[in-house]
C-alpha positions as CSV (number, residue, x, y, z in Angstrom):
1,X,-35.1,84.3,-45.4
2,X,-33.2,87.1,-44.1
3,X,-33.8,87.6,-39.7
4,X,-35.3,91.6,-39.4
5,X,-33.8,94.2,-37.1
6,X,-37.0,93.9,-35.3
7,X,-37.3,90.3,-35.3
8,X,-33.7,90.3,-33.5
9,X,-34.7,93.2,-30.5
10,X,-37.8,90.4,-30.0
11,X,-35.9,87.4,-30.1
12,X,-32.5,88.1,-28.5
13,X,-34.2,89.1,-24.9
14,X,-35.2,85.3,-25.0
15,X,-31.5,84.0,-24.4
16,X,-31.5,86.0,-20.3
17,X,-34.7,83.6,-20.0
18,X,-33.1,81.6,-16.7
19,X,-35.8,79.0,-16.4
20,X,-38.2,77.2,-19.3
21,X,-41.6,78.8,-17.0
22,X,-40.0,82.4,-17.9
23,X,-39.1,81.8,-21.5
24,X,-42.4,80.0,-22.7
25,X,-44.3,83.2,-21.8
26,X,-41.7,85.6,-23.1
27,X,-41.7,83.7,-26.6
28,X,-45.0,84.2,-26.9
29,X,-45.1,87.9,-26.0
30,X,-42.1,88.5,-28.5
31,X,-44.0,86.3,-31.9
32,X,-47.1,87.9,-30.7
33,X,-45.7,91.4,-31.2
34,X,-43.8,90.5,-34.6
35,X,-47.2,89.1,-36.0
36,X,-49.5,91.3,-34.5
37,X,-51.5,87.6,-33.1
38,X,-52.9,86.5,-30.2
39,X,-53.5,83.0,-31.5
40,X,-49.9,81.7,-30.0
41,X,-49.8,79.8,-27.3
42,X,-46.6,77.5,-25.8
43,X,-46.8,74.1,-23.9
44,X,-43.8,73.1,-22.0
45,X,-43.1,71.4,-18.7
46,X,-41.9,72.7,-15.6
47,X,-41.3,71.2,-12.1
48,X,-42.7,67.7,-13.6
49,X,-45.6,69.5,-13.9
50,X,-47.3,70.2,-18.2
51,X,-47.7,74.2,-18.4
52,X,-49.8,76.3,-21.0
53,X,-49.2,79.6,-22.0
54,X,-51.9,81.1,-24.4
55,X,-53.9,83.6,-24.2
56,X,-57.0,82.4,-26.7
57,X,-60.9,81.7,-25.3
58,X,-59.3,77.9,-25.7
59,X,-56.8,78.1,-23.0
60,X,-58.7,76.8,-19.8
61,X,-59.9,73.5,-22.2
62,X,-56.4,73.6,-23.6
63,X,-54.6,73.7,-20.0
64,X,-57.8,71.1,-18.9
65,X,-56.5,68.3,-21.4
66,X,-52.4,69.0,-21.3
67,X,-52.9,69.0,-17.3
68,X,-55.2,65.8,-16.9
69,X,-53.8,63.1,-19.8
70,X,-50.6,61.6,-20.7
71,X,-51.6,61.2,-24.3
72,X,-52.6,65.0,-24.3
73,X,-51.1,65.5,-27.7
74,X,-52.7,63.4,-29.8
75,X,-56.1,64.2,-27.7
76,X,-55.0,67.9,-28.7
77,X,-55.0,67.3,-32.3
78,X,-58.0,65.7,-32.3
79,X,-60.1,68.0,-30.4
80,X,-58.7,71.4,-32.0
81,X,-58.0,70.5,-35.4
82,X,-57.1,73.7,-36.5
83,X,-53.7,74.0,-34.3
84,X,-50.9,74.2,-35.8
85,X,-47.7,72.9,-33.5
86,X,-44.0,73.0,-33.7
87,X,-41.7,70.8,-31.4
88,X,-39.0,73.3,-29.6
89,X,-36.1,71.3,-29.0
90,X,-32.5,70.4,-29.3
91,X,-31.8,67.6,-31.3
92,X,-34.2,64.7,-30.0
93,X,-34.9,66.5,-27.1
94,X,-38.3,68.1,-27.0
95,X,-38.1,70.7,-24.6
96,X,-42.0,72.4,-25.7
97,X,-44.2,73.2,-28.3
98,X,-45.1,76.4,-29.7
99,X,-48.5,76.4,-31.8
100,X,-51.1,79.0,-33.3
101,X,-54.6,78.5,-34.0
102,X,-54.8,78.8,-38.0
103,X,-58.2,80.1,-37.7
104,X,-57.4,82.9,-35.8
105,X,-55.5,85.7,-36.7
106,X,-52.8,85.6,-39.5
107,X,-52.0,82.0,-39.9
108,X,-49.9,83.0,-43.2
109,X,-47.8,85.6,-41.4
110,X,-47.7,83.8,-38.2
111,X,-46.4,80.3,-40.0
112,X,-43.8,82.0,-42.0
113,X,-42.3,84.3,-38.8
114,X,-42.7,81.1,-36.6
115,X,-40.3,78.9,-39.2
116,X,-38.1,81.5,-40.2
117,X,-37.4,81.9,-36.2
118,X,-37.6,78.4,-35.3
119,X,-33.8,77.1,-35.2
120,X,-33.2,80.7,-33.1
121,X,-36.0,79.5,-30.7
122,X,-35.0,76.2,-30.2
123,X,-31.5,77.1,-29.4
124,X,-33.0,79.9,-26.8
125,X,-35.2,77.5,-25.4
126,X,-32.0,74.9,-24.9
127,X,-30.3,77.4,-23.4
128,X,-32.8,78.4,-20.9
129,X,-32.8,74.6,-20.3
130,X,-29.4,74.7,-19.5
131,X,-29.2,77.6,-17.4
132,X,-31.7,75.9,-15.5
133,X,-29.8,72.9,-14.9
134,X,-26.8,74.9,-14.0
135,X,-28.8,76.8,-11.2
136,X,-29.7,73.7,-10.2
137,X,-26.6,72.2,-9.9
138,X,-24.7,75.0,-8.3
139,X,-27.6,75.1,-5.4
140,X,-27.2,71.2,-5.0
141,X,-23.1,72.1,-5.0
142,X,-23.6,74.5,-2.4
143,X,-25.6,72.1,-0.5
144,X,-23.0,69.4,-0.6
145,X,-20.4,72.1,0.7
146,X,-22.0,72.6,3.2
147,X,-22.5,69.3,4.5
148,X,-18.8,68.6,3.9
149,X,-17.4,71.7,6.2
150,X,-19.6,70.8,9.0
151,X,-18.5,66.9,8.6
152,X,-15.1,68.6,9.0
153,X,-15.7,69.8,12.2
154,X,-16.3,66.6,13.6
155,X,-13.0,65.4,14.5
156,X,-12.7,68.8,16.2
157,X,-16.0,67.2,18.1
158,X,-14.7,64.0,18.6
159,X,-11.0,64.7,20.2
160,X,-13.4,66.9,22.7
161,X,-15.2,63.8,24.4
162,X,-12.4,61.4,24.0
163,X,-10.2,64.3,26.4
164,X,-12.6,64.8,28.2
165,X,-13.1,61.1,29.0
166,X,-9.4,60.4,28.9
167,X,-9.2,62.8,31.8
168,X,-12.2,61.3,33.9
169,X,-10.4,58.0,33.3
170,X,-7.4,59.4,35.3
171,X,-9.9,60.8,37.9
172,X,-11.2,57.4,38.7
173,X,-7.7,55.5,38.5
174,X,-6.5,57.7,41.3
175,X,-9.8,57.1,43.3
176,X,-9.3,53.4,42.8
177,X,-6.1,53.7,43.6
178,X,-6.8,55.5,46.8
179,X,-9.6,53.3,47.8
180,X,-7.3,49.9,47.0
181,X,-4.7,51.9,49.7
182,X,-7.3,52.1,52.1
183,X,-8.7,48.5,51.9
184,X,-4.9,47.4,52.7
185,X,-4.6,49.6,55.7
């Protein structure tokens, strides 16, 4: 199947996602336009932490079970039997999944736009992932930098005290040596 002039301008915009919490929600915006359904919804993680992104009357009982169990996919799949999930990932790397409830909306149009678009998504949603790791490095690089100039300084530091206690020493030789003078006279 053949990617539409409009399902590019909704797509593309995904690849400037910096972070996996801003692409999640923009993926869903952009499938929810092309299908003209409100059934989507995304699960992903972010900061450790297991994030929904929907929009359905499910999503506080959906959020409820991926926040509170480890095993929240199979508990998922039992409790909404009519969700429909893809794994959004990179190789075996699951980075998220992107589902629709097949009772709502246009499961037909939503399955075949969601499959036709799914190697484009999972290679925004890797890249996203990257970007993200890449911030995080650079702020961890700028970190260590920082650390390193100001250890730098510290033989600047260091030759100050040792002077300055090089020239006391010299202080108190010449008192000694003043006061061993006056003993003897």
């Amino acid at each position: 199947m053949k990617i539409t002039h409009k399902e590019c301008q909704e797509i593309l915009p995904l690849f400037s996602s910096h972070s996996p919490y801003s692409f999640y929600p923009k993926l869903c915006r952009a499938l929810s336009s092309l299908v003209s359904d409100a059934s989507l919804f995304a699960i992903y993680q972010h900061k450790g932490k297991n994030r929904v992104t929907s929009s359905t009357k499910y999503s506080q009982r959906m959020r409820e079970i991926v926040k509170e169990n480890k095993n929240w996919l199979s508990e998922l799949k039992s409790k909404f039997p009519d969700v429909k999930l893809y794994k959004v990932g990179y190789k075996e790397q699951t980075l998220g999944y992107l589902g629709y409830w097949q009772s709502l909306g246009n499961p037909k149009k939503t399955e075949a736009t969601v499959e036709k678009l799914l190697p484009i998504i999972n290679l925004a949603a890797y890249n996203a992932k990257l970007f993200s790791q890449l911030k995080t490095r650079q702020k961890k690089e700028h970190k260590i930098q920082s650390i390193t100039s100001l250890i730098s300084s510290f033989p600047a530091l260091v030759k100050k005290p040792s002077a300055v206690a090089h020239e006391f020493n010299n202080i108190l030789l010449s008192i000694i040596g003043q006061l061993s003078l006056i003993e003897i006279l």
